[in-house]
DOTORMAR-436410 format. One record per residue (C-alpha): x, y, z; residue number from 1. Coordinates in steps of 0.05 Angstrom, whole numbers, plus 32768, in hexadecimal, padded with zeros to 4 digits. Layout:
N
DOGU, x, y, z, resi
DOGU, X, Y, Z, NUM
...
REM end
This chain:
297
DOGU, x, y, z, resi
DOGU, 892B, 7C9B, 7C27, 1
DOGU, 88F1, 7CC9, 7C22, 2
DOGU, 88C3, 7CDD, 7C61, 3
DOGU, 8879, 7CCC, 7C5E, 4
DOGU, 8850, 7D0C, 7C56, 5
DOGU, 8812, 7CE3, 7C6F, 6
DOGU, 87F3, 7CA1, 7C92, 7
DOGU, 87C0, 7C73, 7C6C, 8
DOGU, 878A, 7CA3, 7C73, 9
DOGU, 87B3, 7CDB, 7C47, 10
DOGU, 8799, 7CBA, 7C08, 11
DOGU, 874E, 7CB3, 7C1E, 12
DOGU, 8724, 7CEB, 7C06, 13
DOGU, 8701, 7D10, 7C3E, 14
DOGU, 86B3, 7D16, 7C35, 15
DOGU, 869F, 7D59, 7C1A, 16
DOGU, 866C, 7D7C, 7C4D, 17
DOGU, 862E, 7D85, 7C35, 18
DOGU, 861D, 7DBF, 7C08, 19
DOGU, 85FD, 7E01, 7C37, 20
DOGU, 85CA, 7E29, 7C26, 21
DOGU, 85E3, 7E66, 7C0E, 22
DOGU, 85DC, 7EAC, 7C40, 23
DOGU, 85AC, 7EC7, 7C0C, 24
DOGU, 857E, 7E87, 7C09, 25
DOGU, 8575, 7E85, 7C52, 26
DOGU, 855F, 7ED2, 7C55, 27
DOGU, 8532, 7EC8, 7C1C, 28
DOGU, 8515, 7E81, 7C36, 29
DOGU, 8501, 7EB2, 7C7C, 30
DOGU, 84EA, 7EEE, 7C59, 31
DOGU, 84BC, 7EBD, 7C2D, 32
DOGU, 84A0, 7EAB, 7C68, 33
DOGU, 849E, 7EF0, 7C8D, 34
DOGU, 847A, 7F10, 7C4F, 35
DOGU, 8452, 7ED1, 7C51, 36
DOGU, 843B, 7EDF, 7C90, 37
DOGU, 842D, 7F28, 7C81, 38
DOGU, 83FF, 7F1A, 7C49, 39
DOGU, 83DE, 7EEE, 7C76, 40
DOGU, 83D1, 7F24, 7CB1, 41
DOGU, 83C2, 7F56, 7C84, 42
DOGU, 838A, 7F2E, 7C5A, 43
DOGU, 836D, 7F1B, 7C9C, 44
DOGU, 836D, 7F62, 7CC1, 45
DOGU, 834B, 7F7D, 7C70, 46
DOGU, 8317, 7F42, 7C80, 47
DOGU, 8308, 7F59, 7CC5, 48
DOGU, 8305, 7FA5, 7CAB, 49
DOGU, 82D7, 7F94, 7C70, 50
DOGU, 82AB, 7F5B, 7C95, 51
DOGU, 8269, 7F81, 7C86, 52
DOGU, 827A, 7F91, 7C40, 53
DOGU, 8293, 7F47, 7C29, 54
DOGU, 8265, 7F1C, 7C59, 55
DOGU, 8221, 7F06, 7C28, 56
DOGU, 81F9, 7F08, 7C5C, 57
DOGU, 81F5, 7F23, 7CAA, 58
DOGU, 8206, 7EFF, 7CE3, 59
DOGU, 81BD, 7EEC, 7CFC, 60
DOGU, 81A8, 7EDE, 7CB6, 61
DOGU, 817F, 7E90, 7CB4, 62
DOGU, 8175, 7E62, 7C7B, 63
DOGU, 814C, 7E38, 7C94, 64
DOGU, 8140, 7E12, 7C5A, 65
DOGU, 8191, 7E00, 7C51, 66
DOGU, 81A9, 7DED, 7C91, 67
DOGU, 81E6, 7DC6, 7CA0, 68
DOGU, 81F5, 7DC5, 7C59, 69
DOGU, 823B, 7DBD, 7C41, 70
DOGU, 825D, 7DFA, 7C0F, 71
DOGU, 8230, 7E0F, 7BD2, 72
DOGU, 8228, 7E4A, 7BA9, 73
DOGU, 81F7, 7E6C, 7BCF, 74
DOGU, 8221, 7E5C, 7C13, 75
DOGU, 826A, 7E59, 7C05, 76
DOGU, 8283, 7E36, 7C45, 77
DOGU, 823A, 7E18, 7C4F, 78
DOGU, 8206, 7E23, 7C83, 79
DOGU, 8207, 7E13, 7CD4, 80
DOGU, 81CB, 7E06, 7D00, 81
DOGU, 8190, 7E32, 7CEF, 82
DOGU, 81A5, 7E3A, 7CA2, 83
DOGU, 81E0, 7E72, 7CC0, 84
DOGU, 8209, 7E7F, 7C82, 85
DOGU, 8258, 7E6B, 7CA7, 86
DOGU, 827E, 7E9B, 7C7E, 87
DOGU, 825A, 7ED7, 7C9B, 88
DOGU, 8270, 7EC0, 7CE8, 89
DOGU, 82BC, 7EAD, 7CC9, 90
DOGU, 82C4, 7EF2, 7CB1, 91
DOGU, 82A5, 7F1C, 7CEC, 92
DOGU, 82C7, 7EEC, 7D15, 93
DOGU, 830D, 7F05, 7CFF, 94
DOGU, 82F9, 7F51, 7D1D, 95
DOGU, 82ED, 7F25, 7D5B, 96
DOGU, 832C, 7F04, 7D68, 97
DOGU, 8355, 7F3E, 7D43, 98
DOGU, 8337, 7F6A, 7D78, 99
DOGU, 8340, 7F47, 7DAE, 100
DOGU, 8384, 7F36, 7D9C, 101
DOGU, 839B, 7F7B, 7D91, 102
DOGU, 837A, 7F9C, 7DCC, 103
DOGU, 8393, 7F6B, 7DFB, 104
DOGU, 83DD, 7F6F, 7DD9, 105
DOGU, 83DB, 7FBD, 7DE2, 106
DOGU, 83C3, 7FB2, 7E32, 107
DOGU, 83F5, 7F82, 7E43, 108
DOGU, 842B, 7FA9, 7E1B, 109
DOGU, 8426, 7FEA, 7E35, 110
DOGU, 841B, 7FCB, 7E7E, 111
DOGU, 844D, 7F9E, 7E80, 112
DOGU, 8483, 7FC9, 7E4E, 113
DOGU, 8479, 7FFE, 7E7F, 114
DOGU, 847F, 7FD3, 7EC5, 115
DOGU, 84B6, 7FA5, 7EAE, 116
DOGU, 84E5, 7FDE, 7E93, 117
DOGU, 84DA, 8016, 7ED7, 118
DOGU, 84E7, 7FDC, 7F03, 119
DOGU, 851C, 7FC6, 7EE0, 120
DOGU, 8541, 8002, 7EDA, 121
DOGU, 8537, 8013, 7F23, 122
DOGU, 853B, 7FCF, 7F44, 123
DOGU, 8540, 7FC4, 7F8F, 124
DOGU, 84F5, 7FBC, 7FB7, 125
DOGU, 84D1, 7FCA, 7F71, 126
DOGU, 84F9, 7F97, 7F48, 127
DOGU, 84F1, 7F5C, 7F70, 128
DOGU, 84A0, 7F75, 7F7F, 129
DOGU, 848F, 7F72, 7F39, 130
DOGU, 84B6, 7F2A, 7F29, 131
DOGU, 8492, 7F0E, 7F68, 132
DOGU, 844B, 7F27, 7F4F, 133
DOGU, 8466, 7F08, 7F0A, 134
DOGU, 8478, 7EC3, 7F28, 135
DOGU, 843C, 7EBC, 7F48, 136
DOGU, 8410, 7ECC, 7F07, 137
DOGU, 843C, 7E9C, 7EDD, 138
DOGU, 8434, 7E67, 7F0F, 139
DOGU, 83F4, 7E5B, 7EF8, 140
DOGU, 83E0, 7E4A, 7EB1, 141
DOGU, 83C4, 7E8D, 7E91, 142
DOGU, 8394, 7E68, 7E6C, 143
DOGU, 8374, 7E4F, 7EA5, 144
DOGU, 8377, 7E91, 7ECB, 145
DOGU, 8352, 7EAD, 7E95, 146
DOGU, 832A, 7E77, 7E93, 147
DOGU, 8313, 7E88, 7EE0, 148
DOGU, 8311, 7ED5, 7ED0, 149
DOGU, 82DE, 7ED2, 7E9C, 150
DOGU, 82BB, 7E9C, 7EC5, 151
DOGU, 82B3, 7ED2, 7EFC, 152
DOGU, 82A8, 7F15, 7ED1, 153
DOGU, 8274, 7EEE, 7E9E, 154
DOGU, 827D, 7EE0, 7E4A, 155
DOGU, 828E, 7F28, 7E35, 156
DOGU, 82C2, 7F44, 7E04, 157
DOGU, 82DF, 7F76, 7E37, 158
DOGU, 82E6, 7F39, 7E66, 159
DOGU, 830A, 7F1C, 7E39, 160
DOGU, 833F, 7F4F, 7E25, 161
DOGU, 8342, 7F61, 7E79, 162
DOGU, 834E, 7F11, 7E83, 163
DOGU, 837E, 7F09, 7E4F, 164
DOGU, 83A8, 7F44, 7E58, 165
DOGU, 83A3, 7F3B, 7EAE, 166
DOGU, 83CA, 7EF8, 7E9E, 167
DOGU, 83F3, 7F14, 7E59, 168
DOGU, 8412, 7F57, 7E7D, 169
DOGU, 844D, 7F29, 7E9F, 170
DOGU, 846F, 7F0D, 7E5F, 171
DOGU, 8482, 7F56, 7E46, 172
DOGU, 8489, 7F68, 7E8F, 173
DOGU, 84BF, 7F34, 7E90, 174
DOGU, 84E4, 7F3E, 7E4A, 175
DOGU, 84E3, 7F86, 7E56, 176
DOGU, 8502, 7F8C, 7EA1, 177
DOGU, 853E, 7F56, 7E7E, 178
DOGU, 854C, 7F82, 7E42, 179
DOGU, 8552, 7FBF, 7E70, 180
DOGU, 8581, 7F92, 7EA4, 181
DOGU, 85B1, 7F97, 7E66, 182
DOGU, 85AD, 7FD7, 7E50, 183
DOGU, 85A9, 8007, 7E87, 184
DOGU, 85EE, 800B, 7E96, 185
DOGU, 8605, 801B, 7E49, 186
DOGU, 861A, 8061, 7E40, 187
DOGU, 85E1, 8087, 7E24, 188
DOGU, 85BC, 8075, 7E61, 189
DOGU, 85F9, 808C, 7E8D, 190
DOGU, 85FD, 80C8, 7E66, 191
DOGU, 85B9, 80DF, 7E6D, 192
DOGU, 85B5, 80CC, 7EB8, 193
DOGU, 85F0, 80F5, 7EC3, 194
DOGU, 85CD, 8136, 7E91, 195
DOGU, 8597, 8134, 7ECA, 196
DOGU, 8562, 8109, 7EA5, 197
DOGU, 8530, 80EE, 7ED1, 198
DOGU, 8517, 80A7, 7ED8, 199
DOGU, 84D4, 80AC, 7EA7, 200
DOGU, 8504, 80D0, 7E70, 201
DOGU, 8539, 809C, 7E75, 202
DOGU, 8509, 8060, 7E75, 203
DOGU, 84DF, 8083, 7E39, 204
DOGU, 8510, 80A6, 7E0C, 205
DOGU, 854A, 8073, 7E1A, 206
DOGU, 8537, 8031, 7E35, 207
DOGU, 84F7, 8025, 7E11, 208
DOGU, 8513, 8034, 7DCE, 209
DOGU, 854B, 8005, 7DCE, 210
DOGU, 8520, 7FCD, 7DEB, 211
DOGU, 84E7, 7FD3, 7DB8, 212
DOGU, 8507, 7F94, 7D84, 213
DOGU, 84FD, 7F5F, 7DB6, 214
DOGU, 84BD, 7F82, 7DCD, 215
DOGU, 849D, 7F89, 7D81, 216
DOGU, 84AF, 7F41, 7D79, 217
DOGU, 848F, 7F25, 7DBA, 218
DOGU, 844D, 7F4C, 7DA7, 219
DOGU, 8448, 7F2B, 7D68, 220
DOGU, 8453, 7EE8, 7D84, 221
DOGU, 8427, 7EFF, 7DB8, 222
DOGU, 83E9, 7F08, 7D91, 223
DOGU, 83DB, 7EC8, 7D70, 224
DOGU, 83E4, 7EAE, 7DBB, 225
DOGU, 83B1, 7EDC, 7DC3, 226
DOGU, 837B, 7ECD, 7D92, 227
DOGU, 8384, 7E7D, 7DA1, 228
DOGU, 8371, 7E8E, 7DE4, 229
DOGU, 8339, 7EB3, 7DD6, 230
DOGU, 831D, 7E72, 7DA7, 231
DOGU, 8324, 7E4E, 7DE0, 232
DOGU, 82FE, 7E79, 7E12, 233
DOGU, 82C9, 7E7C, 7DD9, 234
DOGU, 82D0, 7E36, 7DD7, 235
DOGU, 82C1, 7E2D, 7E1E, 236
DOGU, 828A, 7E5A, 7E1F, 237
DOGU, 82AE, 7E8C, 7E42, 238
DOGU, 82C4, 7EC9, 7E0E, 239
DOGU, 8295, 7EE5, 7DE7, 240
DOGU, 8249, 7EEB, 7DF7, 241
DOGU, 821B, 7EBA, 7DD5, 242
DOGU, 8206, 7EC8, 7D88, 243
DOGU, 8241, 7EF7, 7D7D, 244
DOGU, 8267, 7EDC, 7D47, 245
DOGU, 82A7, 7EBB, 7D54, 246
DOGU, 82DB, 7E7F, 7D3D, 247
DOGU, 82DA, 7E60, 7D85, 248
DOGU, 8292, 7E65, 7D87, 249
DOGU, 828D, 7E47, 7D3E, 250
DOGU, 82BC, 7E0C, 7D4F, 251
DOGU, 828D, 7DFA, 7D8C, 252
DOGU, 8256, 7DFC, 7D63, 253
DOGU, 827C, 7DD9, 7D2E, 254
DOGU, 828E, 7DA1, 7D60, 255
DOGU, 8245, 7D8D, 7D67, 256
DOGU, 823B, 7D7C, 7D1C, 257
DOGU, 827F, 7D5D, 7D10, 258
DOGU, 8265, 7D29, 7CEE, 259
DOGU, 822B, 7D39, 7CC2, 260
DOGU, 824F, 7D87, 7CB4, 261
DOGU, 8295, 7D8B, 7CC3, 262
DOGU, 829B, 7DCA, 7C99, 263
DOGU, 8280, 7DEC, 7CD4, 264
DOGU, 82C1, 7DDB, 7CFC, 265
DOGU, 82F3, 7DD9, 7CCB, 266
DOGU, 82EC, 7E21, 7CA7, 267
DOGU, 82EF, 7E46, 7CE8, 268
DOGU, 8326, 7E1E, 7CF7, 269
DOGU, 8345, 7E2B, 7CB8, 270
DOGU, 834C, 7E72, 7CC9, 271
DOGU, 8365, 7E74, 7D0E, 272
DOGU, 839F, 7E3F, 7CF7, 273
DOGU, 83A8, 7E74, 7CC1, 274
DOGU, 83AB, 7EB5, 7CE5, 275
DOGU, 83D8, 7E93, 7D1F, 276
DOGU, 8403, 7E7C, 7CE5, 277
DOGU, 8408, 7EC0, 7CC3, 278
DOGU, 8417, 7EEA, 7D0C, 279
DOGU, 8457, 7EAB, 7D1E, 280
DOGU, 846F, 7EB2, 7CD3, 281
DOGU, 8470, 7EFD, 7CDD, 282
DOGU, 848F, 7EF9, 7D24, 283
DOGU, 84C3, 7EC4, 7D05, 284
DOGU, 84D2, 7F00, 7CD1, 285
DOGU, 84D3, 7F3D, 7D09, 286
DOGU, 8503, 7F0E, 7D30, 287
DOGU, 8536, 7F08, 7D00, 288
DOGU, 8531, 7F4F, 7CEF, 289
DOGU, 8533, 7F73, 7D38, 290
DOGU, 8560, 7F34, 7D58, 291
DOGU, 85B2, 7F41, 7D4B, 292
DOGU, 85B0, 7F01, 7D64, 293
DOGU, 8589, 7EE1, 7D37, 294
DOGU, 85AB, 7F08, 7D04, 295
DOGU, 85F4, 7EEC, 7D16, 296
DOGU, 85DE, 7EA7, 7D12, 297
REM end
């Protein structure tokens, strides 16, 4: 008498699990996407560079005859109110939010870079100073803090790079004070604080350098946050002064004539989805390049 080897369920074949996407595929499918987004951000920064050279006409340029007429040969993405040409306000309006976007990244950076990591590395009374200044600021929405800054200081484009970067500073502040937490006690920082290096050295030659990944990779997430807010200020009336050319002032423009010229909306809207697209592709990319985390999975 022979001994089973199995029950019933020996015989049944087991499912086969679903065929994976290969390592390689996955790398390519997110450097696709990565270079995507770089082709993106770089045509749009070339656009804003070259704005006075590719534009067919200048910004204050009327057509009377032609207004509110949809895309033609003489006006490739039609006219707005007054005969205005909209492709010459779309492409000077990339230097706008490009601007804006960059000098308010490079304020809140440096500020917050520089607050988060000192107070983190020394902790104690300066530590929990700074995260109490940074839970009241993120208590409030920092859209409508900016909102209420610009209100007060009056449309300008300073007032809106000094808005946006007075509520932008505490997100870096934040990363950067718990990336230090969890490397200040590694061995190159023990080794240098026991050659004699003093607090500024160890924070810029040691700290700072090993904490830049996550910090490169916040900033680019950081500035299509950036230029959306900055369409909406313009939106509101509140970013950049009246007849300088820019997509949040287009779109509220645009929203007047939604029905007899909704080309006046939709192009300027076409290139703020696609520059916020490019900058989140290219932060997806960054992420999976600085991030061993990301990497491992």
């Amino acid at each position: 008498m022979s001994l089973a080897t199995g029950g019933p369920e020996a015989d049944v074949p087991r499912p086969r699990p679903p065929p994976r996407a290969t390592g390689w595929r996955r790398a390519l499918s997110r450097d696709l996407l990565m270079w995507v987004g770089v082709a993106i951000v770089a045509l749009v920064a070339l656009v804003a560079l070259l704005a006075p050279w590719l534009s067919p006409y200048t910004p204050s340029a009327m057509d009377l005859a032609h207004e509110l007429q949809g895309p033609s040969a003489r006006h490739l993405l039609g006219t707005g109110d007054n005969g205005i040409d909209v492709l010459t306000p779309v492409l000077y309006g990339a230097r706008i939010s490009l601007y804006v976007a960059i000098a308010t990244t490079a304020i809140s950076l440096t500020v917050g870079v520089g607050l988060g990591a000192v107070t983190g590395y020394l902790g104690g009374l300066a530590d929990e100073a700074l995260m109490r200044v940074v839970d009241v600021v993120l208590a409030f929405p920092g859209i409508l803090l900016a909102i209420f800054i610009t209100a007060v200081l009056g449309p300008a484009l300073d007032h809106v790079v000094l808005a946006l970067a007075l509520t932008g500073w505490v997100g870096y502040a934040r990363l950067a004070r718990g990336q230090v937490l969890a490397v200040r006690e590694r061995e190159y920082v023990t080794a240098a604080r026991a050659l004699g290096a003093g607090t500024p050295r160890i924070v810029w030659r040691h700290l700072i350098p090993n904490i830049a990944g996550p910090v490169i990779v916040q900033a680019t997430f950081g500035l299509p946050a950036v230029i959306l807010a900055e369409v909406a200020l313009s939106f509101l009336g509140l970013g950049v002064p009246p007849g300088t050319p820019s997509w949040g002032a287009l779109l509220q423009a645009g929203s007047q004539y939604l029905v007899v010229a909704p080309h006046l909306a939709t192009f300027p809207g076409i290139a703020v989805v696609l520059t916020v697209l490019g900058f989140n592709f290219l932060g997806d990319g960054l992420r999976d390049k600085l991030d061993p985390r990301a990497k491992s999975r």
